[in-house]
C-alpha positions in Angstrom: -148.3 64.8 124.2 -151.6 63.0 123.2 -152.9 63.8 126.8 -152.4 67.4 126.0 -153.1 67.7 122.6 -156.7 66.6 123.7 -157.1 68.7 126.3 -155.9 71.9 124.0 -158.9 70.0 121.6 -161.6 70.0 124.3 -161.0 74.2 125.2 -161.1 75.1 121.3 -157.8 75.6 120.5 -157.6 75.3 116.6 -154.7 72.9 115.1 -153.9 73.5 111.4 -151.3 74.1 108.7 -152.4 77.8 106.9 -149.4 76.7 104.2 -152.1 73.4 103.5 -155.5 75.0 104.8 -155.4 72.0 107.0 -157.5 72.3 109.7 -158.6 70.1 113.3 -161.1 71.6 115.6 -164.1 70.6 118.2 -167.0 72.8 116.9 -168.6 74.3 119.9 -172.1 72.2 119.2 -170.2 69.2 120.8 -168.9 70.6 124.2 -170.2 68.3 126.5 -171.1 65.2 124.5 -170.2 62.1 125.8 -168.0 61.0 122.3 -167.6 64.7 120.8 -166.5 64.6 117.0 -163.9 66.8 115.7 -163.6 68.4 112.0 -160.6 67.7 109.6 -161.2 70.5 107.2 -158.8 70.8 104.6 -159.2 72.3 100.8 -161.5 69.4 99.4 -164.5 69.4 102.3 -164.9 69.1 105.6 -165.0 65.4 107.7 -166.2 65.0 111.1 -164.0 62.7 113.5 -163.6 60.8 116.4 -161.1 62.3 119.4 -158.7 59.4 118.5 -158.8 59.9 114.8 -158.2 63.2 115.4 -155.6 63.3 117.3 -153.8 60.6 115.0 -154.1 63.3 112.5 -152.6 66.2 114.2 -149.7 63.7 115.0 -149.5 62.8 111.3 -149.3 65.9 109.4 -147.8 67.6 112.6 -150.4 70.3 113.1 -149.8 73.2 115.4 -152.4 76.0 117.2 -152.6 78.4 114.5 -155.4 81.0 113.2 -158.4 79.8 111.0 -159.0 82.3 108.6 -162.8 82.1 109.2 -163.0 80.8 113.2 -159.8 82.8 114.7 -157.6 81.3 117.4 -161.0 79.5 119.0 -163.7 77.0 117.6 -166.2 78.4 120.5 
């Protein structure tokens, strides 16, 4: 699952909660980068994180692909 879940990060796919406005994403400025950081975005502010970290939180609030009201179905 983590395996996947990272790979689904790394093409844009968008994991959130639209009951929460939880969001985890990789913005399109860090394709490439050798440690990219991901964004928790949630009603309070936005907070970049590491690929682990992120991933612990998709796991933890049990996020899903969904549709960012502002991004869509992609980050890039």
């Amino acid at each position: 699952m983590s395996r996947m879940t990272i790979a689904h990060l790394k093409t844009g796919t968008i994991f959130g909660d639209n009951n929460t406005a939880e969001y985890v994403y990789l913005p399109a400025s860090e394709i490439g980068m050798e440690e990219p950081l991901c964004v928790l975005e949630t009603p309070k502010g936005r907070q970049d994180l590491n690929m682990k970290q992120a991933l612990s939180f998709i796991l933890k609030l049990s996020l899903r692909p969904v549709y960012h009201p502002r991004l869509g179905r992609s980050s890039f």
